[in-house]
C-alpha positions as CSV (number, residue, x, y, z in Angstrom):
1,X,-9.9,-13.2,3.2
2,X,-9.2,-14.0,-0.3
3,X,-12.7,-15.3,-0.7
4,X,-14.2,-12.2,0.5
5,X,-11.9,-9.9,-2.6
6,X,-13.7,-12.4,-5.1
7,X,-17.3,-11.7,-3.9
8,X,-16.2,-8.3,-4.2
9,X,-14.7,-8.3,-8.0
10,X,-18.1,-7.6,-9.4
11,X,-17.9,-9.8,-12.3
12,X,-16.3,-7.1,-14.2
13,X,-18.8,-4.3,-13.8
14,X,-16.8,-2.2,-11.6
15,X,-12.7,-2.2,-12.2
16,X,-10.7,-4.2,-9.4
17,X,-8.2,-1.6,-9.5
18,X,-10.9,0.6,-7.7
19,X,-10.1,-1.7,-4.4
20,X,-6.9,-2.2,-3.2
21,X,-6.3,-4.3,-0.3
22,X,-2.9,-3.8,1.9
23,X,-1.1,-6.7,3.2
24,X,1.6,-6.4,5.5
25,X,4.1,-8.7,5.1
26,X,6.1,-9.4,8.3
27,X,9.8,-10.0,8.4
28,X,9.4,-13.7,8.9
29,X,6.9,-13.6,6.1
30,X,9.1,-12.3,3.6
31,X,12.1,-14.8,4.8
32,X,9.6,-18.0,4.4
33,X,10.2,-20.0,1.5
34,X,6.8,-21.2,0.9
35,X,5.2,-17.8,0.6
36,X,5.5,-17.2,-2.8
37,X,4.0,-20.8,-3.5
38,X,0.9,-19.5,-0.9
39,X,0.4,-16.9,-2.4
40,X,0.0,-17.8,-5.9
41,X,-2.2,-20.5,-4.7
42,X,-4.5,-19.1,-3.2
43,X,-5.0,-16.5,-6.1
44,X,-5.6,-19.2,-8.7
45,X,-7.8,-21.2,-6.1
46,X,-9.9,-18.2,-5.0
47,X,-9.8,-16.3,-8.6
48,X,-8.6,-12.9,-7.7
49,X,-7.5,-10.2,-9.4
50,X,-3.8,-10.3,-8.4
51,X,-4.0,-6.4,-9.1
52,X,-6.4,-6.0,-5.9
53,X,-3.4,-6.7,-3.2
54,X,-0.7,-4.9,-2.4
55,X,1.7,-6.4,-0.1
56,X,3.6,-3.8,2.2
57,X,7.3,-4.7,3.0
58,X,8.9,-1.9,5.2
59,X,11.8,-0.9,4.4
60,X,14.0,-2.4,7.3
61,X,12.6,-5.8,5.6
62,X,13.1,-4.9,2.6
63,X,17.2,-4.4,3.2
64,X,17.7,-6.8,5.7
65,X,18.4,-9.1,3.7
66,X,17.9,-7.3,0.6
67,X,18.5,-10.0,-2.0
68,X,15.8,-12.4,-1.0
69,X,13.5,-9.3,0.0
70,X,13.8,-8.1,-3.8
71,X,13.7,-12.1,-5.2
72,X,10.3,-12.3,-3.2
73,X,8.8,-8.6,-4.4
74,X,9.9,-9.4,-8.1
75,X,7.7,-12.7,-7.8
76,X,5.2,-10.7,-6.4
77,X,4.8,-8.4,-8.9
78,X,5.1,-10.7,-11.8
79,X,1.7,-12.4,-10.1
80,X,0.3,-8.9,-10.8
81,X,0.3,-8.0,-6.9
82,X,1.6,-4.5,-6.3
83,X,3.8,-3.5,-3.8
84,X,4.3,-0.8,-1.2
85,X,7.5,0.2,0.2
86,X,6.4,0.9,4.1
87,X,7.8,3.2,6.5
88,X,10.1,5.0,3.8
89,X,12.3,7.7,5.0
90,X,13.4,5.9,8.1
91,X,16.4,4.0,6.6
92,X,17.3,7.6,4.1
93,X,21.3,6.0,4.5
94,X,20.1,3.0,1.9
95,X,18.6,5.0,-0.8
96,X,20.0,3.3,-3.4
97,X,18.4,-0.2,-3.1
98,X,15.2,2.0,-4.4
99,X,15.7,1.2,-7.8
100,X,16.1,-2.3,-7.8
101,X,12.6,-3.0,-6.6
102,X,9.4,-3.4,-8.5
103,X,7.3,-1.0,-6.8
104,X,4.0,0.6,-7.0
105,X,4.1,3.2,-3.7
106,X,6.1,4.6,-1.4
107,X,4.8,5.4,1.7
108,X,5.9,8.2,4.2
109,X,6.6,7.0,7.6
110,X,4.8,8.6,9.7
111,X,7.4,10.0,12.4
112,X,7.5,12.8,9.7
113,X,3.9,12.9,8.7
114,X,2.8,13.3,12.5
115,X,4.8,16.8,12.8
116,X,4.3,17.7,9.4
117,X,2.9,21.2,10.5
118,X,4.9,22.1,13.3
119,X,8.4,20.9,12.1
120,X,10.2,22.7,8.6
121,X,12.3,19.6,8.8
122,X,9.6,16.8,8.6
123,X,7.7,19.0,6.3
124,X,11.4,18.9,4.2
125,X,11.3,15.3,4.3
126,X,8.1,14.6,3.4
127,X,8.2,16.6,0.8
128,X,12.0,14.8,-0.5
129,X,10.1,11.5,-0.1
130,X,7.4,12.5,-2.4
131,X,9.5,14.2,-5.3
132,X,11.4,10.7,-5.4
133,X,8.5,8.7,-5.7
134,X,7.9,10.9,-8.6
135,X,10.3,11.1,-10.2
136,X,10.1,7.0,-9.9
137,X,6.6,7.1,-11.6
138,X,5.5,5.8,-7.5
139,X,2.3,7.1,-5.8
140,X,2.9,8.0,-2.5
141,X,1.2,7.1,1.0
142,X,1.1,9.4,3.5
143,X,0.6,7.1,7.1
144,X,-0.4,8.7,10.2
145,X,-2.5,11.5,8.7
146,X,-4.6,12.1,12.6
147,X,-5.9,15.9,11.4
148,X,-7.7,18.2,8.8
149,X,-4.5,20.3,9.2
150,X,-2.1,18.0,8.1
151,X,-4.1,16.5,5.2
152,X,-4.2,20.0,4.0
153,X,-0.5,20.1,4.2
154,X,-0.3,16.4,2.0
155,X,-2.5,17.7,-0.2
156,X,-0.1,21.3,-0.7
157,X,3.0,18.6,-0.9
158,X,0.6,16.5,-3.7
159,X,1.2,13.5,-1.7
160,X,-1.2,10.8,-3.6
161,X,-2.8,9.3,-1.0
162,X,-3.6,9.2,2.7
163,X,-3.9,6.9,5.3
164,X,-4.9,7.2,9.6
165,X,-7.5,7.8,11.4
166,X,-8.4,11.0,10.5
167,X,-9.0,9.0,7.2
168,X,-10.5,6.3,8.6
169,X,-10.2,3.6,11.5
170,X,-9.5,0.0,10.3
171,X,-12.7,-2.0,10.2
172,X,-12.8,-5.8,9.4
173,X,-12.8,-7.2,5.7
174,X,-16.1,-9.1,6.6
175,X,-17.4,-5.3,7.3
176,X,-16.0,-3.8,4.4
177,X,-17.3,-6.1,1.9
178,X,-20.9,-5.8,3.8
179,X,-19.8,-1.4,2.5
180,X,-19.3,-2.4,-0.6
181,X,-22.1,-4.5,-1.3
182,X,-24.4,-2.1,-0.1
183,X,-23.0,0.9,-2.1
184,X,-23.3,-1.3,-5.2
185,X,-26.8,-1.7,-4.6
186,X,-27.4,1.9,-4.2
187,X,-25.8,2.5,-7.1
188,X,-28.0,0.0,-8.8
189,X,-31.1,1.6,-7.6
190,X,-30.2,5.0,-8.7
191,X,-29.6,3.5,-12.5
């Protein structure tokens, strides 16, 4: 994979942090030892713009066992990865971990995105979720977005960004690379 986000750094013509690829990290993932090492490896070998991935650690990761989860995100981030707080909202009792961690988003879990219209209360917490992230300096993802409707909603909130499949469905790296590469040649051919 990491060979695929270096044929797509354009040598500099078009700014990595345009692309941003999410990782999830799993909760073995975080608790291994050797991924930091990995990671930073494979970076260096592959020459990637550490600013391209964003590794996603939910939140009942994240304060599991909180003080390797924030040893392993603080590494992270002084690579130059950035880091997305997943699923936030569903552990509100443990808000104060928050400001210990070097993050770049938050994003909404989507058991309150998917109601967002119908419910006061979701659209409530969606909305609390957001004004934190702000006033944190985060962006904020909104997961589960599966209608016009309720993107119209995020947009009201001025949740940052949006992700499901009213968005877009997941498609391969290999595929998305093949996406890119074509736009950039459009874009060539219109210059």
């Amino acid at each position: 994979m990491l060979a695929l986000c270096r044929s797509n750094n354009h040598d500099g013509k078009t700014p990595c942090q345009e692309i941003r690829l999410m990782i999830n990290l799993s909760g073995q993932s975080v608790q291994d030892a050797r991924l930091f090492g990995y990671v930073e490896q494979q970076i260096h070998q592959f020459g990637i713009d550490p600013g391209m991935i964003c590794f996603e650690i939910s939140e009942s990761v994240a304060i599991s066992n909180f003080v390797h989860a924030k040893r392993v995100m603080n590494a992270l981030h002084s690579l130059g990865c950035h880091l997305v707080l997943d699923d936030f909202g569903s552990g509100f009792s443990s808000l104060s971990y928050l400001r210990e961690l070097p993050l770049s988003y938050l994003k909404i879990d989507g058991n309150f995105v998917h109601n967002l219209v119908s419910s006061p209360v979701d659209a409530a917490m969606v909305k609390a979720v957001h004004e934190v992230g702000q006033v944190m300096n985060l962006l904020t993802i909104a997961e589960l977005v599966e209608d016009g409707e309720t993107l119209v909603r995020l947009r009201q909130i001025g949740v940052d960004f949006a992700q499901g499949y009213y968005c877009g469905r997941p498609i391969p790296l290999v595929q998305l690379r093949d996406r890119l590469e074509s736009e950039r040649t459009l874009e060539v051919k219109a210059a």
